[in-house]
N, C-alpha and C positions, 0 to 999 in steps of 0.2 A: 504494500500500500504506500501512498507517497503521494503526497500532498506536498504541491509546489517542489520544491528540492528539502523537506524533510520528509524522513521514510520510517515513520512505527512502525512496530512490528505487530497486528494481529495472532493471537493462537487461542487454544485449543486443547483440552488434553483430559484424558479418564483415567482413575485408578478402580481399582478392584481389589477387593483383601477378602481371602478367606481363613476363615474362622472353625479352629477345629474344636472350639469347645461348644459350639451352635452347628458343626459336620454341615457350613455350608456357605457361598460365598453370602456373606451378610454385609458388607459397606463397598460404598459405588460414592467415591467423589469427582465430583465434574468443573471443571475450571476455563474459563475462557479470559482472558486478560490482552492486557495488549503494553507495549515494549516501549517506551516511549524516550529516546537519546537527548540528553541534555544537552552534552558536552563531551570532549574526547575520553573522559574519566567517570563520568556520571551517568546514572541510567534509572528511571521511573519505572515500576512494573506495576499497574493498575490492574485488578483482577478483582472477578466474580467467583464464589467458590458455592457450589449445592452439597453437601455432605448425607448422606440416607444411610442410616445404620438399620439392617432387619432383624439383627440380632435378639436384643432382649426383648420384650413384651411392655408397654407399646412401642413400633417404629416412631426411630429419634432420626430428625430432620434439623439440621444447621443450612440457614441461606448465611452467606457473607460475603464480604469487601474488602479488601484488603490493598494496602499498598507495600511495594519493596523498594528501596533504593538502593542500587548495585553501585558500589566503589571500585573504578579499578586504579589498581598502581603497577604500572609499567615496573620488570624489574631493572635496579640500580645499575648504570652501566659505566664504567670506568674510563 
């Protein structure tokens, strides 16, 4: 995606965990966020997360929001 000459990143992504003391897959999290580049060091990660646990009696459901900011530091060079 790329708007004007800056370019977020859209994604996407599923987990699955099964659970052998329920003998069954019982949590499904779903994440879609998107990538957003500050600067050559800095990075925004804006995300959506659905959490469904079928596990214990009743299904436990987390909607959420989150945000990450990714540092990087080039290594030191002589």
């Amino acid at each position: 995606m790329t708007i004007r000459s800056y370019h977020p990143g859209a994604y996407a992504s599923a987990e699955f965990f099964y659970q052998s003391q329920y003998a069954k897959w019982s949590s499904t999290h779903l994440f879609a966020g998107c990538l957003f580049p500050v600067s050559k060091h800095i990075q925004l990660d804006i995300y959506y997360e659905h959490a469904n646990n079928t596990g214990p009696q009743p299904n436990h459901q987390v909607n959420a929001a989150g945000l990450i900011i990714d540092l990087y530091f080039p290594p030191y060079k002589h």
